[in-house]
Backbone as JSON, one array per atom type, in Angstrom:
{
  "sequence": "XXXXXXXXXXXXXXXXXXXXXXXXXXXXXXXXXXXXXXXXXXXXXXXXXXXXXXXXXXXXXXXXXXXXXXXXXXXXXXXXXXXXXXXX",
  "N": [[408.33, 135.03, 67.94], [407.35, 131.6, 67.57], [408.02, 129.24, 65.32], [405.24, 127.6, 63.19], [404.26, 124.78, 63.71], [405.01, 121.97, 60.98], [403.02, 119.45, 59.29], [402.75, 116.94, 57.22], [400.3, 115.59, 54.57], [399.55, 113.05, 55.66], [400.3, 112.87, 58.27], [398.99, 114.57, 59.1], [396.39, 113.58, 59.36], [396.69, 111.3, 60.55], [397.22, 112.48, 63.53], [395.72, 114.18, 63.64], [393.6, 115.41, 66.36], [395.34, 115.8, 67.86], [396.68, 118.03, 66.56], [394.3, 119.64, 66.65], [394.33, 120.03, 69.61], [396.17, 121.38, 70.17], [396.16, 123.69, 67.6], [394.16, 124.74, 69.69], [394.95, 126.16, 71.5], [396.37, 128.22, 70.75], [398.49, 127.81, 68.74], [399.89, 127.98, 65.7], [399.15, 125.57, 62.89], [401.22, 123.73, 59.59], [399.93, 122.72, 56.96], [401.18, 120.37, 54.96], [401.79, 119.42, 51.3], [403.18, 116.61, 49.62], [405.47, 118.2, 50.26], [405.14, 120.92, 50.35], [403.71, 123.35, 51.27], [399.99, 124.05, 51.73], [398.33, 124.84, 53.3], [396.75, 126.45, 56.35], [396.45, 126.12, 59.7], [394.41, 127.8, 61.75], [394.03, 129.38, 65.37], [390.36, 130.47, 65.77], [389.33, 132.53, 67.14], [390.17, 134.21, 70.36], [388.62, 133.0, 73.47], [385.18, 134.51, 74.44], [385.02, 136.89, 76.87], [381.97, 137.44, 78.23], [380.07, 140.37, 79.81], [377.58, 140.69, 79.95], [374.44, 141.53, 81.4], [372.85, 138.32, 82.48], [375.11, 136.76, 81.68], [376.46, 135.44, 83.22], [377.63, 132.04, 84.02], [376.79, 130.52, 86.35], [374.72, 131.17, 89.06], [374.66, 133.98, 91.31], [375.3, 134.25, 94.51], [374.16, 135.89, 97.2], [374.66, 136.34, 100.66], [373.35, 136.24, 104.23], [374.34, 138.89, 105.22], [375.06, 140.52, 104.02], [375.04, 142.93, 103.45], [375.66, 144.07, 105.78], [377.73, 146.13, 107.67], [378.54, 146.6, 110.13], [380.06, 144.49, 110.95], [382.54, 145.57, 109.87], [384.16, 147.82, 111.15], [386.26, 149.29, 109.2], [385.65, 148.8, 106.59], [383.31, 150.72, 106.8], [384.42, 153.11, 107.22], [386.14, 153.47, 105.23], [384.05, 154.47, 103.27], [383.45, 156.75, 104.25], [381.21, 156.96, 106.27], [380.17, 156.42, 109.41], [380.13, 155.08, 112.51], [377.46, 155.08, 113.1], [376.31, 154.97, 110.91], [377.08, 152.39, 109.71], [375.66, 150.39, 111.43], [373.18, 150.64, 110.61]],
  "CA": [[407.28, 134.04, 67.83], [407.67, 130.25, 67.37], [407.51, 129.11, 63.63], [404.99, 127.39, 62.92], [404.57, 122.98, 63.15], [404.31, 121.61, 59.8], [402.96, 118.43, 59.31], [402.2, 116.5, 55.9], [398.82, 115.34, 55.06], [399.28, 111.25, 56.26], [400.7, 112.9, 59.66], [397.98, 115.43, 59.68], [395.2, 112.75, 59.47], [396.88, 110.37, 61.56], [397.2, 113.13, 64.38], [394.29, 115.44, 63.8], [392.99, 115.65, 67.73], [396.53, 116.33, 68.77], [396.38, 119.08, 65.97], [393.41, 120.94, 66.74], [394.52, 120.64, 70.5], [397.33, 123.01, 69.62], [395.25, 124.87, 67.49], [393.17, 125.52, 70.64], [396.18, 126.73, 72.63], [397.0, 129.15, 70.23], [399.46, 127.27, 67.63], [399.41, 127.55, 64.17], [400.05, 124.69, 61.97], [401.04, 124.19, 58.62], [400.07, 121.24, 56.57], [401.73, 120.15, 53.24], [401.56, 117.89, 50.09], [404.85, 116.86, 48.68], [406.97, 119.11, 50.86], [404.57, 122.35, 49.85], [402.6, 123.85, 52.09], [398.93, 123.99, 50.97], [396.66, 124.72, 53.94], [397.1, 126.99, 57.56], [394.74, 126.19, 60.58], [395.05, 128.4, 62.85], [392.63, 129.32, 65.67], [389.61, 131.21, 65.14], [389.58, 133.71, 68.13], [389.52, 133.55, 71.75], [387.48, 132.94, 74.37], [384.76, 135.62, 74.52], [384.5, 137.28, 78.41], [380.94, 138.11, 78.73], [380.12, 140.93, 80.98], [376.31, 141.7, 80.18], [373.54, 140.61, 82.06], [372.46, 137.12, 82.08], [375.69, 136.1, 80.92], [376.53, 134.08, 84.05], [377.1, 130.47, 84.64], [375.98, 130.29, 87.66], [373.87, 132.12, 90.05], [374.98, 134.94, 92.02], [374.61, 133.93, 95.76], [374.38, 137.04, 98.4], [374.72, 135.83, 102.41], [371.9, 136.85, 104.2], [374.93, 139.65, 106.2], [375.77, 140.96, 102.65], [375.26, 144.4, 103.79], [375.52, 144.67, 106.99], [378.6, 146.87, 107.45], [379.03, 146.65, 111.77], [381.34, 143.64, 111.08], [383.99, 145.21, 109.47], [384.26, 149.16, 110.9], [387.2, 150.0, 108.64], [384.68, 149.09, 105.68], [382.49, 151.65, 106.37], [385.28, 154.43, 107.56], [386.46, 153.72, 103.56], [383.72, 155.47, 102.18], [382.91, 158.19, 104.98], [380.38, 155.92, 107.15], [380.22, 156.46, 110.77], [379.49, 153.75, 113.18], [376.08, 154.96, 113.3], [375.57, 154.95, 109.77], [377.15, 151.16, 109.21], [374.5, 149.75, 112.25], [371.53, 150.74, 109.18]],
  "C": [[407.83, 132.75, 67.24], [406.99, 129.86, 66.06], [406.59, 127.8, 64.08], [404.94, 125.56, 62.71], [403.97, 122.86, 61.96], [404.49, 119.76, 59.64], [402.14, 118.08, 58.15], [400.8, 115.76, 55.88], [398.45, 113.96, 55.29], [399.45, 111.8, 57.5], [399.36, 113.97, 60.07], [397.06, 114.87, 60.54], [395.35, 111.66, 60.46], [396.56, 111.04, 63.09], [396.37, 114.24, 64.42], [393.88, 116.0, 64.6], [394.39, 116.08, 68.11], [396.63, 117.61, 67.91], [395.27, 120.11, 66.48], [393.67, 121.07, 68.01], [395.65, 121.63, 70.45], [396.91, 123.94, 69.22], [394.74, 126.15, 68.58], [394.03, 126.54, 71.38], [396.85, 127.85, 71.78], [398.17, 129.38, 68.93], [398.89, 127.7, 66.47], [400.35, 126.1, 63.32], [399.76, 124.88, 60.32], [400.73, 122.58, 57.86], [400.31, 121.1, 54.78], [401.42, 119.12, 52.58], [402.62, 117.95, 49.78], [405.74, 118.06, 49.03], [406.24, 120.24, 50.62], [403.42, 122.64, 50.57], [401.6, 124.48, 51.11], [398.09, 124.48, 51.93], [397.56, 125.57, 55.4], [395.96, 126.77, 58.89], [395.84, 127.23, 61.72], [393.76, 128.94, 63.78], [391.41, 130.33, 65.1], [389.29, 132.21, 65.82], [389.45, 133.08, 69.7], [388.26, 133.43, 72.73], [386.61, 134.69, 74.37], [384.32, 135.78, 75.98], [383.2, 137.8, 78.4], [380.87, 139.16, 80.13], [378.41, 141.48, 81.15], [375.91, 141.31, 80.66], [373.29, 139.66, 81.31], [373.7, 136.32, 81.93], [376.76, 135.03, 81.92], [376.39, 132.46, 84.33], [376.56, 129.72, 85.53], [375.72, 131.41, 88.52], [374.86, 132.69, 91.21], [374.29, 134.66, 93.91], [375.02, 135.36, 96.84], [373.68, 136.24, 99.84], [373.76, 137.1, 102.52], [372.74, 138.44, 105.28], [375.67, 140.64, 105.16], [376.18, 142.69, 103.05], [375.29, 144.84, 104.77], [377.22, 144.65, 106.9], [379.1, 146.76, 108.78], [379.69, 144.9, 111.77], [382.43, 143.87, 110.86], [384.03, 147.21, 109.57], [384.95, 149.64, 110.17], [386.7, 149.82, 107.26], [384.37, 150.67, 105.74], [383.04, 153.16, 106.31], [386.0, 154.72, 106.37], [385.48, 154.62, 102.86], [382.23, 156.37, 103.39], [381.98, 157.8, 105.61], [380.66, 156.47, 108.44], [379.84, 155.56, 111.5], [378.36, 153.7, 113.24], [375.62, 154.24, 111.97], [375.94, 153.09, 109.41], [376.37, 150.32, 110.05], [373.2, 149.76, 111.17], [371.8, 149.61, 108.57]]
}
């Protein structure tokens, strides 16, 4: 793992937005007074993947051929289908 940027607290304040974009990316920095590190930002966790309902950004679109199965016979011959049964 990659040590750590340390930057004093005039360079902190000068560069703050370029700091927390690092942060975001996973960096840690270190920031000092008089050569002595005093302070650690580091991020605060990542992104959280929702998977429950609702938790979509955008709407779920189904074509109006969603289930119709006699377009693609080797579909339906995957899970034991017969030509009759993928015409339903």
């Amino acid at each position: 793992m990659e040590a750590a940027r340390q930057y004093n607290v005039h360079e902190a304040k000068t560069h703050f937005s370029k700091i927390l974009e690092a942060v975001a990316t996973g960096e840690e920095v270190i920031i000092s007074k008089s050569g002595e590190p005093v302070a650690k930002v580091i991020p605060l966790r990542g992104k959280v993947r929702r998977t429950a309902r609702g938790s979509l950004t955008e709407p779920v679109v189904f074509h109006d051929d969603f289930d119709d199965l006699s377009n693609d016979p080797g579909f339906a011959e995957a899970f034991g289908l017969g030509e009759e049964d993928a015409a339903e």
